[in-house]
C-alpha positions in Angstrom: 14.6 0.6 -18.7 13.4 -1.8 -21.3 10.3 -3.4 -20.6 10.4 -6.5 -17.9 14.1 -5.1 -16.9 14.3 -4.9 -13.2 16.9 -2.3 -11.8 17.5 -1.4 -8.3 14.0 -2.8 -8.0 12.1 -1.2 -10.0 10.1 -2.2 -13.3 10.1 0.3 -16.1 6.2 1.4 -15.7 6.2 0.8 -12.4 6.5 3.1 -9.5 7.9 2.4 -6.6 5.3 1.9 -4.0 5.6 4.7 -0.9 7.5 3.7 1.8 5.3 2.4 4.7 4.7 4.3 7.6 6.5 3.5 10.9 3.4 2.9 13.0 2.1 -0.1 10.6 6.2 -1.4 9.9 5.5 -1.8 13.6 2.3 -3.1 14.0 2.9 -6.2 11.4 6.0 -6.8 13.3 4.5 -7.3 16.1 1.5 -9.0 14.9 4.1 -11.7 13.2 6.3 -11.7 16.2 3.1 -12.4 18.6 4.0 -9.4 20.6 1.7 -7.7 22.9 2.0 -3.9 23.5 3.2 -5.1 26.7 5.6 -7.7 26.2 7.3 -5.1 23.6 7.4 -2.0 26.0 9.3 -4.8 28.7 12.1 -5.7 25.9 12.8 -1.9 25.5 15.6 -0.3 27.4 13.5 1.9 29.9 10.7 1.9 31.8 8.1 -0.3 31.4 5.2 1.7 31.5 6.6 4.5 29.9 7.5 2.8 26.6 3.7 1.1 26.8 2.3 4.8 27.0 4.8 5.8 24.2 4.1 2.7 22.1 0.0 3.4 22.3 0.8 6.8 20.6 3.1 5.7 18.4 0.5 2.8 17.0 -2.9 5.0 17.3 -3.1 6.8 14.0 -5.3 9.4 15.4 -2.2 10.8 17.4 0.5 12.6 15.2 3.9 11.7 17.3 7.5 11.2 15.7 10.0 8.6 16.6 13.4 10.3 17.4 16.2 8.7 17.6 16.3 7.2 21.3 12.9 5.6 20.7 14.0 4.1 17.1 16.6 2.5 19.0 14.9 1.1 21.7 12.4 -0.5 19.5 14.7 -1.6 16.9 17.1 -3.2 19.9 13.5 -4.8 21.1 12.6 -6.1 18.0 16.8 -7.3 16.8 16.5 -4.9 14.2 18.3 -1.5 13.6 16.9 1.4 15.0 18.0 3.3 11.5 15.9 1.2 9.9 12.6 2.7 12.1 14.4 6.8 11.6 15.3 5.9 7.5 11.5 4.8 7.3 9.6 7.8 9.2 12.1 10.2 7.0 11.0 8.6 4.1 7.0 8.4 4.8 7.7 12.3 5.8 8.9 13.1 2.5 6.4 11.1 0.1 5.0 12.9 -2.4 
């Protein structure tokens, strides 16, 4: 790349910067969305309560959990986003170097 050329996003010298992790993607969503825990574990498909429990794991970094698919979905579908986009992100944080 020659210098100050962008391609596909990226800057010759530049890395690209690692991919963010699921758990904060989803915290700043909500924080910008004014979502509670709550009101978020309601708009999922499911039960209530359940998704509330599952979304406190998911957003306490002291717990290890994955999103699999059915969960991505849910959330992406509560949020109007893809649930892809929530599986794509937690493969890519997985696989950072």
């Amino acid at each position: 790349l020659a210098a100050g050329r962008e391609i596909n996003g990226l800057r010759r010298g530049k890395q690209a910067s690692a991919p963010p992790h699921p758990r904060d993607f989803l915290g700043t969503e909500m924080s910008a969305r004014g979502l509670t825990l709550r009101i978020l574990a309601a708009r999922m498909d499911g039960d209530a309560l359940r998704n509330g429990v599952l979304l406190r794991h998911l957003l306490d970094p002291s717990i290890d959990v994955g999103l699999g698919p059915m969960i991505a979905e849910r959330i992406g579908q509560a949020l109007g986003l893809s649930g892809e986009l929530f599986t794509d992100m937690e493969r890519a944080w997985e696989r950072r170097a």
